[in-house]
C-alpha positions as a Markdown table, in Angstrom:
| # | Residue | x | y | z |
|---|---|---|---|---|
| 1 | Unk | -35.5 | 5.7 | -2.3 |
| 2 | Unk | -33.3 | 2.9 | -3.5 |
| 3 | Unk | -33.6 | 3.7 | -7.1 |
| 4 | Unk | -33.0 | 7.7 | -6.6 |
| 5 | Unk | -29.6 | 6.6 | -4.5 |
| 6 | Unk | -28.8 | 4.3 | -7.5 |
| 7 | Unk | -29.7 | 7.3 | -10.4 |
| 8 | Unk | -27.8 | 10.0 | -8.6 |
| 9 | Unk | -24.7 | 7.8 | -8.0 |
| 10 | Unk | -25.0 | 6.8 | -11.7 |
| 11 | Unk | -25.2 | 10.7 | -12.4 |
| 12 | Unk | -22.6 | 11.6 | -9.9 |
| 13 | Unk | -19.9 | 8.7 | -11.3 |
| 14 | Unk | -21.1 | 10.1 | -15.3 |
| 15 | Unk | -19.7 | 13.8 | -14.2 |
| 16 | Unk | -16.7 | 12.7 | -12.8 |
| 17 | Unk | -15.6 | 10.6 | -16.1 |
| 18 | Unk | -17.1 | 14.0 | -18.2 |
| 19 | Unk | -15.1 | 16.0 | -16.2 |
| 20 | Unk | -11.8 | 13.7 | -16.6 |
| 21 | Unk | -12.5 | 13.7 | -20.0 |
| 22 | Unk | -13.0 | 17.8 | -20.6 |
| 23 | Unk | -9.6 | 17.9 | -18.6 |
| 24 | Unk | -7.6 | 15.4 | -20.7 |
| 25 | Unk | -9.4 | 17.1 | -24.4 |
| 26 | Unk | -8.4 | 20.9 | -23.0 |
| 27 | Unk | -4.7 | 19.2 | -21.4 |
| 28 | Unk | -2.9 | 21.7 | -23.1 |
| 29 | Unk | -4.7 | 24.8 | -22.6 |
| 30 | Unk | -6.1 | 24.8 | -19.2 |
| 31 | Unk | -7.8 | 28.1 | -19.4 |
| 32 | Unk | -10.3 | 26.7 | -21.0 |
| 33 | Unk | -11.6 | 24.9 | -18.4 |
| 34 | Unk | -10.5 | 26.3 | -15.1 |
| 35 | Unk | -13.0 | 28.5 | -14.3 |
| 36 | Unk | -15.8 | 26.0 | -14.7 |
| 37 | Unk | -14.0 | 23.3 | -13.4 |
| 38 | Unk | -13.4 | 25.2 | -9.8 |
| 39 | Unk | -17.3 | 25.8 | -9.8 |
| 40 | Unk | -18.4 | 21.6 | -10.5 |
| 41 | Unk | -15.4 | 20.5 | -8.6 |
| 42 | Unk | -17.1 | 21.5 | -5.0 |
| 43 | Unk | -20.6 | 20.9 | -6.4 |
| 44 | Unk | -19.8 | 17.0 | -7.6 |
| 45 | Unk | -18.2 | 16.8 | -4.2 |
| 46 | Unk | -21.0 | 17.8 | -2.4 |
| 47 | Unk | -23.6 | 15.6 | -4.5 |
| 48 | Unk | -20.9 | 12.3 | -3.9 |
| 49 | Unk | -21.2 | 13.6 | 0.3 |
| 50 | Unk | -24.9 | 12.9 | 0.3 |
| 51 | Unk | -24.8 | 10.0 | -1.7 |
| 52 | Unk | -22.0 | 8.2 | 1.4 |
| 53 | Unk | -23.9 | 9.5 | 4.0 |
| 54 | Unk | -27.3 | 8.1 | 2.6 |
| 55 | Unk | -24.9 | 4.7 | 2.1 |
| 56 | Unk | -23.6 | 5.2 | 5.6 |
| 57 | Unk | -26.6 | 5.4 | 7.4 |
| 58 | Unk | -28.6 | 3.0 | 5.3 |
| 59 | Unk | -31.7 | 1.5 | 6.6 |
| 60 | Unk | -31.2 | 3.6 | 10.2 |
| 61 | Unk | -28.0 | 2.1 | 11.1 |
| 62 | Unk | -24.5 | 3.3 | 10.8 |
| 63 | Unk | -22.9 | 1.0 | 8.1 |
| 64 | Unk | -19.0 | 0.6 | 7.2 |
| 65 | Unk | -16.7 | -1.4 | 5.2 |
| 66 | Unk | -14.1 | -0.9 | 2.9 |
| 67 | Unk | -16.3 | 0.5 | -0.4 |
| 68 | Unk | -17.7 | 3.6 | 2.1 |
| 69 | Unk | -13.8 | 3.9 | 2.9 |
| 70 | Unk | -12.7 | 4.5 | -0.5 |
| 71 | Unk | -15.6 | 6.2 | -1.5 |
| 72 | Unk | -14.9 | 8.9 | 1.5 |
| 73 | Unk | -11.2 | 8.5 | 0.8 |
| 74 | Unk | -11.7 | 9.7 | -2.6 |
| 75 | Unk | -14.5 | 12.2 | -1.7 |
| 76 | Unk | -12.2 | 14.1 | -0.1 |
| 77 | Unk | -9.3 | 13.9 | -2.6 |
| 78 | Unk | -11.8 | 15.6 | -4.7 |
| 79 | Unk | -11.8 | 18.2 | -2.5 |
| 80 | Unk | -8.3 | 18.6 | -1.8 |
| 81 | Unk | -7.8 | 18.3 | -5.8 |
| 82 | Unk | -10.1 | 21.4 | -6.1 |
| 83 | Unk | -8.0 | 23.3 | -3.0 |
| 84 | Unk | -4.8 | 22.3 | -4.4 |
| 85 | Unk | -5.8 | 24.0 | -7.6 |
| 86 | Unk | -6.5 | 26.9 | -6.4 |
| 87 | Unk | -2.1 | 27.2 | -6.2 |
| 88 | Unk | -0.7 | 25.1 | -7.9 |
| 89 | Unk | -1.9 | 23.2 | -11.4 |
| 90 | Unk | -1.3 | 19.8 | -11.4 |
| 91 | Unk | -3.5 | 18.7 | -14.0 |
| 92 | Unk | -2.9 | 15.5 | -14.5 |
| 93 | Unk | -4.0 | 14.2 | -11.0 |
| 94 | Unk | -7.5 | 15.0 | -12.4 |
| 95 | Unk | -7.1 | 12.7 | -15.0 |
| 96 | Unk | -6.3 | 9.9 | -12.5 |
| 97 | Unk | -8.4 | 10.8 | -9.4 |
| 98 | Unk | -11.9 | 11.5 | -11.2 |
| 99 | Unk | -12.1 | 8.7 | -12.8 |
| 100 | Unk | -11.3 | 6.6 | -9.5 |
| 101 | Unk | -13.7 | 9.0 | -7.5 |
| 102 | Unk | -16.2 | 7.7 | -10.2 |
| 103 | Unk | -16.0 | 4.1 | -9.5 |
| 104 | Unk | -15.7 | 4.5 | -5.7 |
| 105 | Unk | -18.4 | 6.5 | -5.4 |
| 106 | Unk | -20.5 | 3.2 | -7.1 |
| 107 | Unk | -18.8 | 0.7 | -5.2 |
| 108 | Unk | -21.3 | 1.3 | -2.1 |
| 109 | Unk | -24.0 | 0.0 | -4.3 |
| 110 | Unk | -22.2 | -3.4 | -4.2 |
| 111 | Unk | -21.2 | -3.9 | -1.1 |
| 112 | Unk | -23.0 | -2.4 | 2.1 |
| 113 | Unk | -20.3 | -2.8 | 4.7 |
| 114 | Unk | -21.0 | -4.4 | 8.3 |
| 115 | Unk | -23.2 | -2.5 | 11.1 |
| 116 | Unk | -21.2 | -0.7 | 13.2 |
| 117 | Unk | -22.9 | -1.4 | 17.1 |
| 118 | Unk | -20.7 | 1.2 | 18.8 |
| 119 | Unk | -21.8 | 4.3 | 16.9 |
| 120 | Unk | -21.3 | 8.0 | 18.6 |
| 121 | Unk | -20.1 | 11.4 | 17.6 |
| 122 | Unk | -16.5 | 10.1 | 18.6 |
| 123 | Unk | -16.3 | 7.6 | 16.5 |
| 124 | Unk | -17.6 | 9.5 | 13.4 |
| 125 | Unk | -14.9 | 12.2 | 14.1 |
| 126 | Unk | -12.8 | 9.3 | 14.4 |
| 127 | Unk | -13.7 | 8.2 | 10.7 |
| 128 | Unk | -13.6 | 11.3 | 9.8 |
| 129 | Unk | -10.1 | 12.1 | 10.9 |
| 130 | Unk | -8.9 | 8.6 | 9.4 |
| 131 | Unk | -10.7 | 9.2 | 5.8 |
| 132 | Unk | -8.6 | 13.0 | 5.5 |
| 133 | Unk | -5.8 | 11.2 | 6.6 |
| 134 | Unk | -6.2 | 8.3 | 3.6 |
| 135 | Unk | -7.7 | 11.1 | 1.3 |
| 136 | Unk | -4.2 | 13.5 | 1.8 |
| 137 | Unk | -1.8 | 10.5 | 1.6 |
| 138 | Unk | -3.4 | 9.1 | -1.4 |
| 139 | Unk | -3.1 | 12.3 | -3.1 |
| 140 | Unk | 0.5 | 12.1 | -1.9 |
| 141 | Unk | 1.2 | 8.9 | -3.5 |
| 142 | Unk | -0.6 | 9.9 | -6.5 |
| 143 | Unk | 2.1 | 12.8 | -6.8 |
| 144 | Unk | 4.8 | 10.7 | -6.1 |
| 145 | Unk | 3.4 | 8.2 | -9.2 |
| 146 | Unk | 4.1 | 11.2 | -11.5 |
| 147 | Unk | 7.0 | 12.2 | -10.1 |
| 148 | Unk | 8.4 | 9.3 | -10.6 |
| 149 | Unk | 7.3 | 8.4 | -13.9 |
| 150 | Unk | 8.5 | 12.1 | -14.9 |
| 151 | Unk | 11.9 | 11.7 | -13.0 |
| 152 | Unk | 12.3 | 8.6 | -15.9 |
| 153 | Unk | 11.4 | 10.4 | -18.7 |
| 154 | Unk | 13.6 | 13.3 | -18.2 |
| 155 | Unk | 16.4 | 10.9 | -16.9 |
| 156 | Unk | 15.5 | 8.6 | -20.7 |
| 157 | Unk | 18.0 | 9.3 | -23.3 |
| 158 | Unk | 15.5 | 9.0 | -26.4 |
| 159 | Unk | 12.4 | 11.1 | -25.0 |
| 160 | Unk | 9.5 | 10.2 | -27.5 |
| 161 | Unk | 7.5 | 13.1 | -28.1 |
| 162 | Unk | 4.6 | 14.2 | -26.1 |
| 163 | Unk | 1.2 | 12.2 | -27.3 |
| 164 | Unk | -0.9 | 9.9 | -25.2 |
| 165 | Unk | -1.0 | 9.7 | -21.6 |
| 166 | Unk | 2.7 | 11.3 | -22.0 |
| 167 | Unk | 0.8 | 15.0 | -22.6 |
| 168 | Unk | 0.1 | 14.6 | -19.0 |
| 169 | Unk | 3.9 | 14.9 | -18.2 |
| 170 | Unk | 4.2 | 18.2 | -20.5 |
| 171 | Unk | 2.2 | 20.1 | -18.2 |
| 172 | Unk | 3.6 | 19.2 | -14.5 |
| 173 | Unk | 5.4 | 21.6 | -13.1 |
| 174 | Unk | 9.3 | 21.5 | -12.2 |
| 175 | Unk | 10.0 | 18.1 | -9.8 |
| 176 | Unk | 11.3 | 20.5 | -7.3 |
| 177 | Unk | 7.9 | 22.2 | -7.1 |
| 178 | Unk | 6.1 | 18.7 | -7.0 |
| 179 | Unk | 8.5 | 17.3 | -4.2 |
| 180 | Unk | 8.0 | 20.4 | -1.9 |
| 181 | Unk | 4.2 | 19.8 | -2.7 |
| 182 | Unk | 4.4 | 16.2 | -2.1 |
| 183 | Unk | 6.0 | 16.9 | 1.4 |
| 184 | Unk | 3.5 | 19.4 | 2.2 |
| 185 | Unk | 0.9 | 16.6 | 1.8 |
| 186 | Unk | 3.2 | 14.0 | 3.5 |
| 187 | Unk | 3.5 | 16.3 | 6.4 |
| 188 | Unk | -0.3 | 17.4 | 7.1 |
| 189 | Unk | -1.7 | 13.9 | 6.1 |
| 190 | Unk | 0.9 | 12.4 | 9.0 |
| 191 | Unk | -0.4 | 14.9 | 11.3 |
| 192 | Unk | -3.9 | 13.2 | 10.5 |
| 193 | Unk | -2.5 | 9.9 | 10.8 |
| 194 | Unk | -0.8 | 10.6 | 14.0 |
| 195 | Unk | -4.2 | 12.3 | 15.6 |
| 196 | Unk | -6.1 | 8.6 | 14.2 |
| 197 | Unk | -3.6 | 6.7 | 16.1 |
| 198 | Unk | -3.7 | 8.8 | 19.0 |
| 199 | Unk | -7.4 | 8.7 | 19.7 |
| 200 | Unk | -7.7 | 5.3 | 18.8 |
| 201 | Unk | -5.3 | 4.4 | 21.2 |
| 202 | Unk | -6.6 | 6.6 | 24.2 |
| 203 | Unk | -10.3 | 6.0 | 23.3 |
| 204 | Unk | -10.7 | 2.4 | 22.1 |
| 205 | Unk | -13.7 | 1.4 | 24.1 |
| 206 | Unk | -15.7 | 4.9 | 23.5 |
| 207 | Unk | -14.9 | 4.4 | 19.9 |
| 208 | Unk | -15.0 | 0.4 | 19.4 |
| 209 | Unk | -17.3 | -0.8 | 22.3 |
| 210 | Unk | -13.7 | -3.1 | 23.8 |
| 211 | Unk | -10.0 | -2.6 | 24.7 |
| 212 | Unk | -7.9 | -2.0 | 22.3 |
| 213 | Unk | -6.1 | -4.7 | 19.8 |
| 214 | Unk | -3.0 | -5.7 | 18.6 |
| 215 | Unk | -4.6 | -6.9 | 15.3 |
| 216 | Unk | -4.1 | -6.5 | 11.7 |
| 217 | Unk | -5.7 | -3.2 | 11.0 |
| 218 | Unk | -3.9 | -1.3 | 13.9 |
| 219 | Unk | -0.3 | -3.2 | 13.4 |
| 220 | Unk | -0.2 | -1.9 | 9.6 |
| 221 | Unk | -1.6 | 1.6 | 10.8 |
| 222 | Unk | 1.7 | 1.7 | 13.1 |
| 223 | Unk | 3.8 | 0.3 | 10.3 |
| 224 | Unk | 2.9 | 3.2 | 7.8 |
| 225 | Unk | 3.1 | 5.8 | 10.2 |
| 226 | Unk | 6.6 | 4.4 | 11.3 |
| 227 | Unk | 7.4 | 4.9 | 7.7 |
| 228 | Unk | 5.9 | 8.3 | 7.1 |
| 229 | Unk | 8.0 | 9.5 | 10.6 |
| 230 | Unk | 10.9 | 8.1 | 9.1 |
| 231 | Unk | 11.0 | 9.9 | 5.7 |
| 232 | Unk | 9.7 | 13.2 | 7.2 |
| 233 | Unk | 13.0 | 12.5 | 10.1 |
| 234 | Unk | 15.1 | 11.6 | 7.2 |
| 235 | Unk | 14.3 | 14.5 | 5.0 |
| 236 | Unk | 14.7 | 17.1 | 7.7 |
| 237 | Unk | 18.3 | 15.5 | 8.6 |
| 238 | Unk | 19.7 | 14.0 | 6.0 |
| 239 | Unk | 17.7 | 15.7 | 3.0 |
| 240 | Unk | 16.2 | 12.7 | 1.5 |
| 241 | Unk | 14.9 | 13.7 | -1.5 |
| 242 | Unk | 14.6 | 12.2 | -5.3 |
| 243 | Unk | 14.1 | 8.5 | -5.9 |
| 244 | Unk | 14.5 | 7.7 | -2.0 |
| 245 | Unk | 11.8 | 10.0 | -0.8 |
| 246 | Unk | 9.6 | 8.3 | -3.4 |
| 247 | Unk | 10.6 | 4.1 | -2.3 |
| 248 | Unk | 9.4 | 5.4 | 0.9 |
| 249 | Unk | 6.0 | 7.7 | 0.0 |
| 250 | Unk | 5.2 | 3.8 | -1.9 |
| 251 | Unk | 5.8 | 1.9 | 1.1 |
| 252 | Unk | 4.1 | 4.2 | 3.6 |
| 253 | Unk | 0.9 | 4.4 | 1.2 |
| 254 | Unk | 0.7 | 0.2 | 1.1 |
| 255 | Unk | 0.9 | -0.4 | 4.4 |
| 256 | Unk | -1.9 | 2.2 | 5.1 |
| 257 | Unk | -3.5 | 0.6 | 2.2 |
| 258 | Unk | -3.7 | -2.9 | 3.9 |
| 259 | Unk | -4.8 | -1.6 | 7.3 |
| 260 | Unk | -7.9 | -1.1 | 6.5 |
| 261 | Unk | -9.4 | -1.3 | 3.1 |
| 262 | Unk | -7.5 | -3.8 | 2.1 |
| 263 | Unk | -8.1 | -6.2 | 4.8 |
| 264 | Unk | -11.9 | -5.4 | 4.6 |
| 265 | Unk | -11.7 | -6.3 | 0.9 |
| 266 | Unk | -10.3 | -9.1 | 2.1 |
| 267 | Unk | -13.0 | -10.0 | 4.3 |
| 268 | Unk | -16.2 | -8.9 | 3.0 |
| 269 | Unk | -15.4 | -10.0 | -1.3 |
| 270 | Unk | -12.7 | -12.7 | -0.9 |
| 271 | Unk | -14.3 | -14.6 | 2.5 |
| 272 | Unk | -17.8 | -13.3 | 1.8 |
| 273 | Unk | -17.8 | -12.1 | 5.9 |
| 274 | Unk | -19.0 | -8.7 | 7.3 |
């Protein structure tokens, strides 16, 4: 059993870099690949699905630490990669998320993540929630990575002409189409974000087995969704928009960044604990 988990991660983790690789050979016509890419998209999704919940629930328990986070984080930008396409081509996030969905979807194979005693339905849709929530606002500041790079470019006196990873930039649509794409995100991953908090809050001792805490994990969580509230606030009254909306997309992602996977990194590589 172990070895067919390790082949089809292997196999999984090979179609993602083939598929970031077709996309960045057929970068300037599209075409060529959409129609096929729409059709593997959901199917590589579904094949990297098995592979976490076979890494979830390894060895009849419910296991999780931070390589099952990213590897559901990224699972489900997959997913809304492929939805996103379906309005709206954006290209080069392929080029940057496949490949990361490939190595996430390996890094379970590592590093198995600490029994979880508490385990119920709540606490799955819990995950669940929090995962979309990571997987919407890492797509966000994925979009906010180009459109800042792209802002420069066009704001650079000499532009060098279009060759390396600087075909990507040739293909984006207009900024103003990627910032009122960017907020859409923004807006529906802080809805996710808020509906994490709020059950984590109310149901802390269904969820976690004990009362709630005022530690690391849920004082970042506040932290980026105090900054997500305050660029959505400031957009909608002041019209932030441009270089500021981006400072604060950066600084929302990190803090949700440290409150979980990145203090489980912490924990289970640096300190060796689970």
């Amino acid at each position: 059993m172990r070895g067919f988990y390790e082949s089809g991660a292997v196999a999984v983790a090979a179609a993602y870099l083939l598929l970031a690789w077709a996309t960045w050979r057929t970068l300037d016509a599209p075409q060529r690949t959409a129609r096929w890419r729409a059709a593997v998209l959901p199917l590589l999704a579904v094949a990297h699905a098995a592979l976490l919940g076979a890494a979830i629930w390894s060895g009849g328990e419910f296991r999780f630490g931070f390589a099952q986070a990213l590897s559901a984080t990224l699972l489900l930008a997959v997913l809304v990669l492929w939805v996103e396409g379906m309005f709206v081509t954006v290209r080069g996030l392929d080029i940057l998320v496949l490949p990361a969905a490939a190595v996430c979807v390996l890094l379970p194979l590592g590093f198995h993540g600490a029994a979880v005693g508490a385990d119920s339905t709540a606490l799955r849709l819990h995950l669940l929630v929090a995962m979309a929530a990571y997987s919407l606002l890492t797509i966000a500041a994925l979009h906010a990575l180009l459109m800042a790079v792209l802002d420069r470019r066009l704001h650079s006196p000499l532009q060098a002409p279009a060759s390396g990873i600087g075909r990507i930039f040739g293909q984006l649509p207009p900024l103003l189409a990627l910032e009122k794409l960017l907020f859409q995100l923004i807006g529906a991953g802080f809805l996710l974000l808020t509906a994490t908090l709020v059950t984590g809050v109310l149901f802390s001792e269904q969820l976690f087995g004990r009362a709630l805490r005022f530690e690391h994990k849920t004082v970042f969580t506040i932290a980026s969704w105090l900054v997500f509230a305050s660029l959505i606030g400031g957009r909608i009254v002041f019209g932030w928009r441009g270089r500021t909306a981006l400072r604060w997309t950066f600084a929302g992602f990190l803090m949700l960044l440290l409150a979980y996977v990145g203090s489980r990194f912490v924990l289970e590589v640096v300190l060796g604990r689970v």
